[in-house]
TORKELO-171048 format. One record per residue (C-alpha): residue number from 1; residue in three letters; x, z, y. Coordinates in Angstrom, 2 decimals. Example, Ala and Ser with C-alpha at 12.3 -4.5 7.8 and 13.67 -1.06 7.14 Angstrom:
<nodes>
NODE    i   aa       xx       zz       yy
NODE    1  ALA    12.30     7.80    -4.50
NODE    2  SER    13.67     7.14    -1.06
</nodes>
This chain:
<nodes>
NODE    i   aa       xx       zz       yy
NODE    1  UNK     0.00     0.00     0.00
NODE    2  UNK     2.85     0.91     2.51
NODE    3  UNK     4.04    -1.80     1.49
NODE    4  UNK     1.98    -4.47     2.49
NODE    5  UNK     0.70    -2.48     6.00
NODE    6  UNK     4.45    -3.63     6.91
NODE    7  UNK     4.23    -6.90     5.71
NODE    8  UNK     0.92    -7.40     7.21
NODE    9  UNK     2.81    -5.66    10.75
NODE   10  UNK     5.54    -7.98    10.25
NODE   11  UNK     3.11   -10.94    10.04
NODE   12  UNK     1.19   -10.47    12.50
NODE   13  UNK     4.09    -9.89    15.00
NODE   14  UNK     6.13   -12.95    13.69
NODE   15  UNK     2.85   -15.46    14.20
NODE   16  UNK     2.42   -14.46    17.71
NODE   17  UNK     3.13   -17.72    19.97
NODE   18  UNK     6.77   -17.45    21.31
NODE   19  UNK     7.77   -14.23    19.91
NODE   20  UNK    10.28   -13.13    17.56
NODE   21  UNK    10.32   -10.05    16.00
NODE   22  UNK    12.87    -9.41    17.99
NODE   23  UNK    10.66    -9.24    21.20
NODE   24  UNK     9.83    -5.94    23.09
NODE   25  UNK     7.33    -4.22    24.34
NODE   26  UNK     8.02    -3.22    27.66
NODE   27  UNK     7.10    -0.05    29.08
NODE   28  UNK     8.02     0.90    32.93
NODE   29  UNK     7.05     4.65    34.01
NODE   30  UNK     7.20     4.62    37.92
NODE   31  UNK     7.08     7.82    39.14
NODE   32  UNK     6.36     8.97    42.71
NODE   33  UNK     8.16    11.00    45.04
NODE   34  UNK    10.89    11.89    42.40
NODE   35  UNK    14.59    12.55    43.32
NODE   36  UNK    18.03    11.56    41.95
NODE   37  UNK    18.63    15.32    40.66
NODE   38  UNK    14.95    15.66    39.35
NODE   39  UNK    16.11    16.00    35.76
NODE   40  UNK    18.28    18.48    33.50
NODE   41  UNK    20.50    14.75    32.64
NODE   42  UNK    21.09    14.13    36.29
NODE   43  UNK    22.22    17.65    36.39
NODE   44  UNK    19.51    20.08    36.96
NODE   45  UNK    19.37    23.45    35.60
NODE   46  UNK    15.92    24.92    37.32
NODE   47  UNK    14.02    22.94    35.73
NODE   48  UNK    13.57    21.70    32.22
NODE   49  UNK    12.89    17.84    31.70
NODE   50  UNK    13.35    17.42    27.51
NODE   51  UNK    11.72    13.96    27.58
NODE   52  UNK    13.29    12.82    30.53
NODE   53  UNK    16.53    13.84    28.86
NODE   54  UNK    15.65    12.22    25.97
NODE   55  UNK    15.59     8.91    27.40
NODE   56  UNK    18.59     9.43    28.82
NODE   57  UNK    19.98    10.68    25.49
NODE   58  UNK    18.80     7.64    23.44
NODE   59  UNK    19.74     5.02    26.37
NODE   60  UNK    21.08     4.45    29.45
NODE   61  UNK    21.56     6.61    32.47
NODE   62  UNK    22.47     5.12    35.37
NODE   63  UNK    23.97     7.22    37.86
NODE   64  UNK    23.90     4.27    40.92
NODE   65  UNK    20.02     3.63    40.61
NODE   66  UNK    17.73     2.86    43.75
NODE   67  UNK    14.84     2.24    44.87
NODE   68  UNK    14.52    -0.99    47.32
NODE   69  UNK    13.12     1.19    50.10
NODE   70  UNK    12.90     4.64    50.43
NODE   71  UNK     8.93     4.98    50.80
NODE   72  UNK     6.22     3.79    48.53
NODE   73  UNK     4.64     0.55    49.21
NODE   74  UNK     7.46    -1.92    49.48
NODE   75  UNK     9.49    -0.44    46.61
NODE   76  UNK     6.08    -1.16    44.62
NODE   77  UNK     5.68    -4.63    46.13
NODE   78  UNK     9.51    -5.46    45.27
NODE   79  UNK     8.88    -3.84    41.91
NODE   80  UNK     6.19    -6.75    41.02
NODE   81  UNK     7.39    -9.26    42.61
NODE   82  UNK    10.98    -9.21    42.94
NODE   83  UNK    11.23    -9.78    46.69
NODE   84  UNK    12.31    -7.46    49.40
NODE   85  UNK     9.02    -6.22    50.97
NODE   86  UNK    10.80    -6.92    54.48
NODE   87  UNK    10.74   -10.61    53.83
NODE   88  UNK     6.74   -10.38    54.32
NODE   89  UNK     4.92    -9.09    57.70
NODE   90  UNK     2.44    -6.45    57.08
NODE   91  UNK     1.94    -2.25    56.91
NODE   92  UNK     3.42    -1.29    53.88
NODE   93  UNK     5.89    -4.39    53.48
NODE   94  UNK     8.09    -4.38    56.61
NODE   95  UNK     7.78    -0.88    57.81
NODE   96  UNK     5.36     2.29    56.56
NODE   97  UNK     3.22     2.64    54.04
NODE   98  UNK    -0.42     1.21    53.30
NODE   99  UNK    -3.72     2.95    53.13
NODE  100  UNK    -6.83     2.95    50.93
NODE  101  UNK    -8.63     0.48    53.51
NODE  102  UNK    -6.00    -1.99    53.22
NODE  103  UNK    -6.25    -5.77    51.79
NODE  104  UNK    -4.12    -7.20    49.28
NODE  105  UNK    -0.74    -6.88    50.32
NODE  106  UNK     0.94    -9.42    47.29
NODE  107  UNK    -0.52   -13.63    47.88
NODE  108  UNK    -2.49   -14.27    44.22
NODE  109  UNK    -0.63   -17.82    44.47
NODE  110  UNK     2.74   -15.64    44.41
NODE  111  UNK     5.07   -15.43    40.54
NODE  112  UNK     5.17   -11.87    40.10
NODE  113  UNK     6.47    -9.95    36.38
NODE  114  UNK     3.30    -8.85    34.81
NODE  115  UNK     1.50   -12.45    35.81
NODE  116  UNK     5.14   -13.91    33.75
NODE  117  UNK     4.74   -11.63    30.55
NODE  118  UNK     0.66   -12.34    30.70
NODE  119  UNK     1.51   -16.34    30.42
NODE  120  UNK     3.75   -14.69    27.70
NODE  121  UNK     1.21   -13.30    25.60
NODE  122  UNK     1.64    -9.83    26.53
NODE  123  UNK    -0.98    -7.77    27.19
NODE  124  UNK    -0.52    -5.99    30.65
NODE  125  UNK    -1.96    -3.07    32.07
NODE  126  UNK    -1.21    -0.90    34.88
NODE  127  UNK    -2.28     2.70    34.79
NODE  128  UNK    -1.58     4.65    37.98
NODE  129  UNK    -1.02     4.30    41.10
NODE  130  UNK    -1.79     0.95    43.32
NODE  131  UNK    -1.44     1.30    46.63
NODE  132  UNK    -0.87    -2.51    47.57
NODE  133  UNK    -4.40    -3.09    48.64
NODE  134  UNK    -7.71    -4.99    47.32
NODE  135  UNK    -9.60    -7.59    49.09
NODE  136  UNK    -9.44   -10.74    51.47
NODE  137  UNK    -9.64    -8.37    54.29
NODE  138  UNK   -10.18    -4.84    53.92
NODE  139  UNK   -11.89    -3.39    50.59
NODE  140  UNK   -15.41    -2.78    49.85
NODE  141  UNK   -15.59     0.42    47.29
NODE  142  UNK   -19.31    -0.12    46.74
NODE  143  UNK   -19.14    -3.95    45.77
NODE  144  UNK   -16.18    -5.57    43.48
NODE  145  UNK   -12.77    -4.58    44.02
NODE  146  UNK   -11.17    -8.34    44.29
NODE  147  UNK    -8.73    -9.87    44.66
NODE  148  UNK    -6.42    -6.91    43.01
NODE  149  UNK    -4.21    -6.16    39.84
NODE  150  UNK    -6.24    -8.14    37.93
NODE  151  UNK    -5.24   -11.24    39.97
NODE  152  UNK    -2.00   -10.88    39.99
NODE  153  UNK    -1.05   -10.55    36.60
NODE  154  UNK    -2.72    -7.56    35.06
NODE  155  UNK    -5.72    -8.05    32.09
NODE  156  UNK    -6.34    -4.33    32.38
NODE  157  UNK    -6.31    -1.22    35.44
NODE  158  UNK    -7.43     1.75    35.51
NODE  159  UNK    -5.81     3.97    38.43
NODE  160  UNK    -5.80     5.42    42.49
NODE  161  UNK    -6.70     2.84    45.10
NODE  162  UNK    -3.79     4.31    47.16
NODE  163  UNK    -2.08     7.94    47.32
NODE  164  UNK    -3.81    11.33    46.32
NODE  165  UNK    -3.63    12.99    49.32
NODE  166  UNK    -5.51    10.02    50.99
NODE  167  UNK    -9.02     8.48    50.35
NODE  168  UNK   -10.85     7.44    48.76
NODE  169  UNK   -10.43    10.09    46.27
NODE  170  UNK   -12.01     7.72    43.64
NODE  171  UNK   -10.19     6.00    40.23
NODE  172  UNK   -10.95     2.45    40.14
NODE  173  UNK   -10.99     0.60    36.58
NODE  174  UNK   -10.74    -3.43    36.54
NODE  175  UNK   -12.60    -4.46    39.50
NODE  176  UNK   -14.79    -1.14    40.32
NODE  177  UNK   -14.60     2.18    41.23
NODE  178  UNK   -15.64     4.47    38.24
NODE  179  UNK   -18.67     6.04    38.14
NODE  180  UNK   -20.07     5.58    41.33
NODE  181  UNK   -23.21     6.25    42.12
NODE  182  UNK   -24.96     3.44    44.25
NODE  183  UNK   -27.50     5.58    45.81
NODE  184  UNK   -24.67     7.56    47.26
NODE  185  UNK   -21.87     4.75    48.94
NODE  186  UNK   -18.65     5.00    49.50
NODE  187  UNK   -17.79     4.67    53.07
NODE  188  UNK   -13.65     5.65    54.51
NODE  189  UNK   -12.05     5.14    57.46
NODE  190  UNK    -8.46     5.60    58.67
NODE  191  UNK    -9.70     5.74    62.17
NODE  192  UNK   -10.81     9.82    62.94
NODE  193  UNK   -13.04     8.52    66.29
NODE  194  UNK   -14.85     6.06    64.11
NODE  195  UNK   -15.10     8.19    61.39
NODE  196  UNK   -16.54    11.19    63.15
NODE  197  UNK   -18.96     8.83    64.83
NODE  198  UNK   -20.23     7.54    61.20
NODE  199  UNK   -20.45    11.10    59.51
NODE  200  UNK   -17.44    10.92    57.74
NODE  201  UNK   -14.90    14.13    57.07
NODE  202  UNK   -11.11    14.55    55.88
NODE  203  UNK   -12.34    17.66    53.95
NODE  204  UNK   -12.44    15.78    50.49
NODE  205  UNK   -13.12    16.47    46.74
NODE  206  UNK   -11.51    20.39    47.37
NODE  207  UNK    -9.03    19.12    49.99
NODE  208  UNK    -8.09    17.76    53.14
NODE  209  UNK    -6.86    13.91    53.08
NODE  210  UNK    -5.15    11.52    54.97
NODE  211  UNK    -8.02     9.39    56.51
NODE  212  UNK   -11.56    10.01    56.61
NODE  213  UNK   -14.75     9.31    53.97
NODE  214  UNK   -18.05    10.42    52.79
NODE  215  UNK   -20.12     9.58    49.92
NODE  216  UNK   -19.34     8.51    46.24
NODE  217  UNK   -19.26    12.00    45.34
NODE  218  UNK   -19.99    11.39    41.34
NODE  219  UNK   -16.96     9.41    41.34
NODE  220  UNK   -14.57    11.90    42.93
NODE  221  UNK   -11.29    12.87    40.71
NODE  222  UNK   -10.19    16.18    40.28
NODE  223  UNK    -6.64    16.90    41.14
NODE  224  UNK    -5.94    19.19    38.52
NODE  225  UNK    -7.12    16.12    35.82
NODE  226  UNK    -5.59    12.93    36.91
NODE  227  UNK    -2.31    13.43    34.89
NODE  228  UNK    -4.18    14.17    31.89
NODE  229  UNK    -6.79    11.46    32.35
NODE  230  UNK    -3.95     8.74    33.02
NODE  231  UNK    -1.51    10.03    30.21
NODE  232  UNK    -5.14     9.44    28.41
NODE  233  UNK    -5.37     6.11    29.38
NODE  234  UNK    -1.64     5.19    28.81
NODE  235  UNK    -2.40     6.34    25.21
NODE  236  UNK    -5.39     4.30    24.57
NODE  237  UNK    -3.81     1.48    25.69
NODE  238  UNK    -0.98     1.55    23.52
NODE  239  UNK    -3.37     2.17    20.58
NODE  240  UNK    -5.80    -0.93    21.09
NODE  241  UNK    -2.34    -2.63    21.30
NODE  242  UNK     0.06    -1.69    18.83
NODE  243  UNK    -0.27    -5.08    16.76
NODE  244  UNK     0.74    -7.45    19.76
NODE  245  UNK     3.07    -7.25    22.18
NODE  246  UNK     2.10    -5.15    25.82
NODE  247  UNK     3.57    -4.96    29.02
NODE  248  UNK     2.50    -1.43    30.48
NODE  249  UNK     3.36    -0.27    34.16
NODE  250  UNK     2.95     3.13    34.15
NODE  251  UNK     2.87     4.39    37.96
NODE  252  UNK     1.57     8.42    37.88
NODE  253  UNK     1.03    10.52    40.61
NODE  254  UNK     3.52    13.30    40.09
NODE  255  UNK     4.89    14.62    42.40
NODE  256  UNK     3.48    13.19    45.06
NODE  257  UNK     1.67    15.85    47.58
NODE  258  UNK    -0.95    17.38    47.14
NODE  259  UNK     1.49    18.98    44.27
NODE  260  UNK    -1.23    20.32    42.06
NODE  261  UNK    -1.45    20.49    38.45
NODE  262  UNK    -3.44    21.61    35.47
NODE  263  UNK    -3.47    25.36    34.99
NODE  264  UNK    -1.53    24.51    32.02
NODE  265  UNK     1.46    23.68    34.36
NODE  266  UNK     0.60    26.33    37.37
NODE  267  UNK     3.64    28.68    38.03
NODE  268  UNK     5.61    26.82    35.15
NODE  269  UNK     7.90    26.38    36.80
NODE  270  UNK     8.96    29.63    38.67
NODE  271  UNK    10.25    27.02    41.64
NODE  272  UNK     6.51    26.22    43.41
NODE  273  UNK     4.24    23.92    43.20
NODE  274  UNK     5.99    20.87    43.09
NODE  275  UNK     8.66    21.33    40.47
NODE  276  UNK     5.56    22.70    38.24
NODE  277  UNK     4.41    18.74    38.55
NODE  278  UNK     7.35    17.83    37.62
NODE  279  UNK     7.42    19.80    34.68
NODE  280  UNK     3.15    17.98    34.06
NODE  281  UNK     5.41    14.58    34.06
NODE  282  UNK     7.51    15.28    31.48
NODE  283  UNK     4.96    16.23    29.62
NODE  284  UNK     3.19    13.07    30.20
NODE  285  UNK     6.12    11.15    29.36
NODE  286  UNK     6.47    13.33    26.00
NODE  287  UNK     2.79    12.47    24.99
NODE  288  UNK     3.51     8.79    25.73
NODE  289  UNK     6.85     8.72    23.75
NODE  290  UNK     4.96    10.53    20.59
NODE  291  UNK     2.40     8.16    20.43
NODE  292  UNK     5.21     5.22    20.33
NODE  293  UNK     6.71     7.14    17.31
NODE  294  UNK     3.76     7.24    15.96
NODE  295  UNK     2.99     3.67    15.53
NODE  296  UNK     6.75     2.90    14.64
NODE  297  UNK     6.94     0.75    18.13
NODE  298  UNK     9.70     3.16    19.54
NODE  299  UNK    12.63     1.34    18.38
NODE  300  UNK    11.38    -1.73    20.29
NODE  301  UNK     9.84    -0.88    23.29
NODE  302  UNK    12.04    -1.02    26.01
NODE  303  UNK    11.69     1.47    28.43
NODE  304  UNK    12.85     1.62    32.23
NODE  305  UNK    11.94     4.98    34.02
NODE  306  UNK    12.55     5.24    37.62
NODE  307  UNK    10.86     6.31    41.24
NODE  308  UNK     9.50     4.72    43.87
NODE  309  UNK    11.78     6.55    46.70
NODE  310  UNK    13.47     9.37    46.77
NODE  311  UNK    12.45    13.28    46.96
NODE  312  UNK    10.69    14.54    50.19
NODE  313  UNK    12.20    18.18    50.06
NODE  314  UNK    16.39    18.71    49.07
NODE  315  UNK    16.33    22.11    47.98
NODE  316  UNK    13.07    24.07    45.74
NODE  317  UNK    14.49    28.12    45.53
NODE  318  UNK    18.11    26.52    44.08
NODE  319  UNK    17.03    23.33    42.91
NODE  320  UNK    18.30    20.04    44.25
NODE  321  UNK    15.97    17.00    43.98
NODE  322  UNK    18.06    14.70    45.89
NODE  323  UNK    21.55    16.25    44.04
NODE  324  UNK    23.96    16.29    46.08
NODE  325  UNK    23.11    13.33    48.22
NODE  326  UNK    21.89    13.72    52.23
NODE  327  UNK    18.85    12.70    53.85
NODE  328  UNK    15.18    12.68    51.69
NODE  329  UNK    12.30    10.10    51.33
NODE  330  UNK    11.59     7.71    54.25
NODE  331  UNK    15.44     7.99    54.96
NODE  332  UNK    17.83     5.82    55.30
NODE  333  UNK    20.86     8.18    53.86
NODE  334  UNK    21.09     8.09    49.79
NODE  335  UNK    18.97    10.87    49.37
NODE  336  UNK    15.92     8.63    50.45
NODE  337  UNK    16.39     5.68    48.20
NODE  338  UNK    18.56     7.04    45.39
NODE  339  UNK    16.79     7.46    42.28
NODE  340  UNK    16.76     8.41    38.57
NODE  341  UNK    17.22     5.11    36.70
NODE  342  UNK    17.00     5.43    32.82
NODE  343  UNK    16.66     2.36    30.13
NODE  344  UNK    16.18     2.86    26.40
NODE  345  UNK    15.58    -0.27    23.88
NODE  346  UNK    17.03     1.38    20.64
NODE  347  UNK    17.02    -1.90    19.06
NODE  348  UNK    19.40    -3.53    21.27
NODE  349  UNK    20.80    -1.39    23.78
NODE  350  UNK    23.56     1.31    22.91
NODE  351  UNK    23.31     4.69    24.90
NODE  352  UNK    26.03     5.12    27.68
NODE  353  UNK    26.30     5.97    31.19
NODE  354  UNK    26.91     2.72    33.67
NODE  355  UNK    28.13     3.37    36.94
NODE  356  UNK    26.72    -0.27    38.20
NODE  357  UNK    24.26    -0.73    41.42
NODE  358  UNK    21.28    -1.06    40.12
NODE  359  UNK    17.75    -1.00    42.16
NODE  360  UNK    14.13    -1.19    41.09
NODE  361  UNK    14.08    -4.51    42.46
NODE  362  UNK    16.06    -5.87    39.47
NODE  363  UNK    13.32    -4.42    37.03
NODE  364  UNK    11.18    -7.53    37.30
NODE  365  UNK    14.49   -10.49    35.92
NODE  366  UNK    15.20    -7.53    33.68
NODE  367  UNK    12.30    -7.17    31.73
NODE  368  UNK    11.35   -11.06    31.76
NODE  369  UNK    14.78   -11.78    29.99
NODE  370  UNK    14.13    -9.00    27.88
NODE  371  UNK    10.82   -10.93    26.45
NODE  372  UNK    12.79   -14.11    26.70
NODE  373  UNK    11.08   -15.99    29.82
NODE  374  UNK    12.79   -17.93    32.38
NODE  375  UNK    12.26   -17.76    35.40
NODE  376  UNK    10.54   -20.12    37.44
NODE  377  UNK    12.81   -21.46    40.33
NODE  378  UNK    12.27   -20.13    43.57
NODE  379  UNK    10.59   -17.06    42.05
NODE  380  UNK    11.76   -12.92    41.91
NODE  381  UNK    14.23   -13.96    44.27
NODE  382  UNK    15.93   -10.62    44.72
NODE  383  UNK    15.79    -9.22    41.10
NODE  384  UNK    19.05    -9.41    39.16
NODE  385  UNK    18.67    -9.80    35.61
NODE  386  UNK    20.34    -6.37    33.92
NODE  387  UNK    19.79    -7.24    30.85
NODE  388  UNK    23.17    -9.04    29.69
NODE  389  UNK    25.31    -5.73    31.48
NODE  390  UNK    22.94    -3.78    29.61
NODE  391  UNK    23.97    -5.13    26.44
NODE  392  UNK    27.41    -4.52    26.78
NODE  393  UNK    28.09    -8.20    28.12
NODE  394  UNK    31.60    -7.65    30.04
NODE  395  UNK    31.47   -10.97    32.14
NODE  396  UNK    27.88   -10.60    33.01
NODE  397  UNK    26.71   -10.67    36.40
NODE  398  UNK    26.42    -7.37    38.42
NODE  399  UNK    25.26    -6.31    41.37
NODE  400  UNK    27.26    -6.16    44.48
NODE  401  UNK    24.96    -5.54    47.52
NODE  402  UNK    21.65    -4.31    47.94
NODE  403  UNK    19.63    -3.88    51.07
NODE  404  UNK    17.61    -0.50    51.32
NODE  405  UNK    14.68     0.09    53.79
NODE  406  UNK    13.50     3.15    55.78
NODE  407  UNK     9.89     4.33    56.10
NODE  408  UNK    10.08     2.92    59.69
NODE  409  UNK    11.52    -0.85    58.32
NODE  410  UNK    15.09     0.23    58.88
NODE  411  UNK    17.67    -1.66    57.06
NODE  412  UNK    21.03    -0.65    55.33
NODE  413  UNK    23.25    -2.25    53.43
NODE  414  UNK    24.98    -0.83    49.88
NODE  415  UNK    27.45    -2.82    49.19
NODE  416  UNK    30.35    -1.50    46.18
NODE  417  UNK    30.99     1.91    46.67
NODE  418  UNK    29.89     1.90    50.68
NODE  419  UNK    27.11     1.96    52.95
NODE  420  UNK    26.56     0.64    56.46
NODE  421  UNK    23.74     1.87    58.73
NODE  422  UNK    23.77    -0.45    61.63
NODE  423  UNK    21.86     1.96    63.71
NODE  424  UNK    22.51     6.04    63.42
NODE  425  UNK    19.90     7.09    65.71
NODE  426  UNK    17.16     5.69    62.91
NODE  427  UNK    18.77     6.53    59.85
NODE  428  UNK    15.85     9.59    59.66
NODE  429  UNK    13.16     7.48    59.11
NODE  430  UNK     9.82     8.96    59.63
NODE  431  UNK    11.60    12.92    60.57
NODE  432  UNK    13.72    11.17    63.33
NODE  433  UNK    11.36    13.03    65.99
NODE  434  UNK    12.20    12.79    69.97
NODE  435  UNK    15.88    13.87    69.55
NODE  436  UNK    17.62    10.80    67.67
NODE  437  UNK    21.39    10.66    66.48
NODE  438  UNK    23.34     8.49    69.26
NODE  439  UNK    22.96     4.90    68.28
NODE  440  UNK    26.29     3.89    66.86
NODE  441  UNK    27.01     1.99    63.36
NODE  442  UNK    28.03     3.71    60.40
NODE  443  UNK    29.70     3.33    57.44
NODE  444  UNK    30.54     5.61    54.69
NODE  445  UNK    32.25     5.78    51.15
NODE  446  UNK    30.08     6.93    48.54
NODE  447  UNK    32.57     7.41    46.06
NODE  448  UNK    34.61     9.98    48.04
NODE  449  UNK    31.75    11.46    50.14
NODE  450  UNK    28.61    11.31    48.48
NODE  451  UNK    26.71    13.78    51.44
NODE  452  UNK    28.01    11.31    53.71
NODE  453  UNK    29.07    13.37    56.02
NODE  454  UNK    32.49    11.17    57.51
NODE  455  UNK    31.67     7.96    59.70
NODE  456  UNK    34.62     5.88    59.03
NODE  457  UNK    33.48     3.03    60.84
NODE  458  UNK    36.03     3.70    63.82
NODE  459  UNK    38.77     3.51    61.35
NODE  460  UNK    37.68     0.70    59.26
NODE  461  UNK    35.91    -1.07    61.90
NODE  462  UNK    36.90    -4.65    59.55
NODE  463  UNK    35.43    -3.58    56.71
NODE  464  UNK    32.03    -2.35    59.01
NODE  465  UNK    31.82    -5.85    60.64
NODE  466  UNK    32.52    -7.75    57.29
NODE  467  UNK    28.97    -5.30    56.10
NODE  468  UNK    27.56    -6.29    59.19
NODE  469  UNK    27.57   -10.01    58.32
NODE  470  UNK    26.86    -9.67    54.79
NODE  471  UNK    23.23    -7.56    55.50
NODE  472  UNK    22.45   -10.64    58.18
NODE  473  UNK    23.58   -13.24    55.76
NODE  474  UNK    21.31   -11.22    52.79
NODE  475  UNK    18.40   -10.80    55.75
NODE  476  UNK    18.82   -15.13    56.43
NODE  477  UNK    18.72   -15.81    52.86
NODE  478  UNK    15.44   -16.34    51.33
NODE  479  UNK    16.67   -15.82    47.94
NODE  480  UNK    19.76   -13.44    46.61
NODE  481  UNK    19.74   -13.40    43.13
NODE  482  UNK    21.82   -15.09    41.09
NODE  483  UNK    21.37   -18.81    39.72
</nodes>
């Protein structure tokens, strides 16, 4: 009998159009608002992150990971399309962050990963967090949610129109929100006069929000459920799917404010409220990681966990989240871009340590050549392609420059082991308040001074020029990947 369930497995994965046996599933966990030093393998001792460490046991840890900008939105945007946000015009792409009353923010006409793997044959989903927008214009929560994931790329998602602390405060699955109630609308706002004038209050399922709603009550979430009820979903998924090959984007909430969590995970922590959610993610990721061992898929799934931007807070009663990097999310120092950035394909990949530049933005030509597409020309035209490095490939290509973006569209420019900030007095981002740094260029060596703390740009005023012209020449470009 065991015998011919693994023929029959075999069989069925072998007859699949265009796949081998040989063929992952892909599975990217995104998470939000999580640091560099946010787990016991990037050096934390606070807090306990077993399946985090696992990951990084069983694959690769990259110690050089970041995320294209160091808020939300654009890093999300890059993340499906493989494009710096900045190349597009828009809140949320150039500068800031979007809100739950904005349109689509990624053209349905554009080649983005999950709309590659779903010509494929995968089947993709993404569970989580959206936060790039539905509609023409501006969303209607009432009526169908469309154009959205579904149209660019996704068969299935089930997730949060934006950010929990902001309305609507509603999970959407496919198209609509779920369970709403039509005698009792949805109606939000992200402008207070208007709002007040139509009835509408901040003071929202248990809590106040960014922007302003009323109605839709039936549908409202409850904080202290939406990890369990996505982990849930994430599960599901993989079940219905475990005889073809799936694509799954798994974007939750943790830690992003309002940091609460099941009572499960209340004072888990002994740090506060936030580190407890980070201890409700591991969890998540554990649940997630049993059910792949379950079905036998763990040895080919390849996994990429990451975050969207870095920490918003650098020190929780002892512990770190940024490690020991300066400046926090919506920054332009490392602590706001530089993230964890863990892969693990047990078939294929061998567990090590790379000290390469890798950002988010590659995850996109990563995962594509992992499932054996090309790449259209002209298309994910920032994302390097990891995969051959990854694989122990010596003469691959690697990453030698990477632009990072600020919560207030700032750019920067990694490039090797050094950073240039062409401006000083915005390299805070959204905390650079009234009293700015003095606006002067900077430039600092990561690999000596990782709190970059010494501007050597007065001594190696060359090498800051040469950075200078290389972030305009990237900024020109309309494509940087390699051929």
């Amino acid at each position: 009998m065991k015998t011919r369930i693994l023929l029959s497995s075999f069989i069925a994965l072998t007859c699949i159009p265009g796949f081998s046996a040989e063929t992952p599933n892909v599975l990217v966990i995104f998470a939000d608002d999580v640091g560099w030093g946010d787990a016991g393998c990037y050096g934390a001792t606070k807090v306990k992150t077993p399946n985090i460490d696992r990951l990084a046991r069983e694959g690769q840890r990259f110690a050089n990971g970041h995320a294209s900008a160091a808020v939300c939105t654009p890093t999300r945007y890059s993340l499906l399309t493989g494009q710096y946000s900045w190349r597009r015009n828009g809140v949320g792409l150039d500068k800031g962050v979007s809100n739950g009353g904005s349109p689509l923010l990624i053209p349905t006409a554009m080649t983005t990963a999950p709309g590659l793997l779903k010509q494929a044959g995968y089947q993709t989903a993404l569970i989580g967090k959206w936060h790039l927008g539905f509609g023409e214009t501006k969303p209607d929560y009432n009526n169908e949610l469309k154009p959205g994931p579904l149209e660019i790329g996704f068969h299935e998602f089930f997730g949060i129109p934006a950010t929990n602390d902001r309305v609507p405060t509603v999970f959407v699955r496919g198209h609509r929100v779920v369970d709403l109630d039509p005698n009792d609308p949805i109606g939000i706002n992200y402008n207070q006069d208007e709002a007040k004038s139509q009835g509408m209050s901040a003071y929202i399922a248990g809590r106040n929000r960014i922007g302003w709603m009323k109605g839709g009550k039936a549908a409202w979430w409850k904080d202290t459920e939406i990890a369990d009820t996505l982990t849930g979903e994430c599960v599901q998924f993989i079940e219905r799917n475990k005889e073809k090959k799936f694509f799954l984007l798994y974007a939750p909430h943790n830690v992003h404010a309002p940091t609460i969590t099941h009572k499960r995970f209340a004072g888990s922590s002994g740090l506060g409220n936030r580190a407890d959610m980070l201890l409700e993610l591991d969890a998540s990721i554990g649940k997630i990681l049993e059910t792949l061992d379950k079905h036998d898929l763990a040895k080919n799934t390849l996994i990429i966990y990451s975050s969207d931007n870095g920490a918003y807070v650098n020190d929780e009663d002892g512990h770190k989240p940024t490690g020991p990097f300066r400046g926090k999310k919506s920054q332009l120092w490392e602590g706001g871009h530089r993230v964890p950035f863990i892969v693990r394909w047990p078939a294929r990949i061998q567990p090590g340590e790379p000290k390469e530049l890798v950002s988010t933005i590659d995850i996109p030509a990563t995962v594509t050549a992992a499932a054996g597409i090309s790449i259209p020309e002209n298309s994910l035209p920032d994302s390097y392609n990891l995969l051959p490095a990854m694989l122990g490939d010596k003469d691959a290509p690697k990453r030698d420059d990477l632009v990072v973006m600020s919560g207030t569209g700032q750019l920067a420019l990694r490039s090797g082991d050094f950073k240039y900030i062409p401006d000083l007095s915005n390299a805070d981002g959204w905390y650079g308040g009234k009293k700015k740094a003095p606006k002067k260029p900077g430039l600092y060596d990561l690999s000596k001074d990782p709190g970059e703390t010494q501007n050597l740009y007065q001594k190696q005023t060359a090498m800051g020029k040469r950075l200078a012209a290389r972030l305009e020449e990237m900024r020109t470009k309309t494509a940087t990947r390699p051929k």
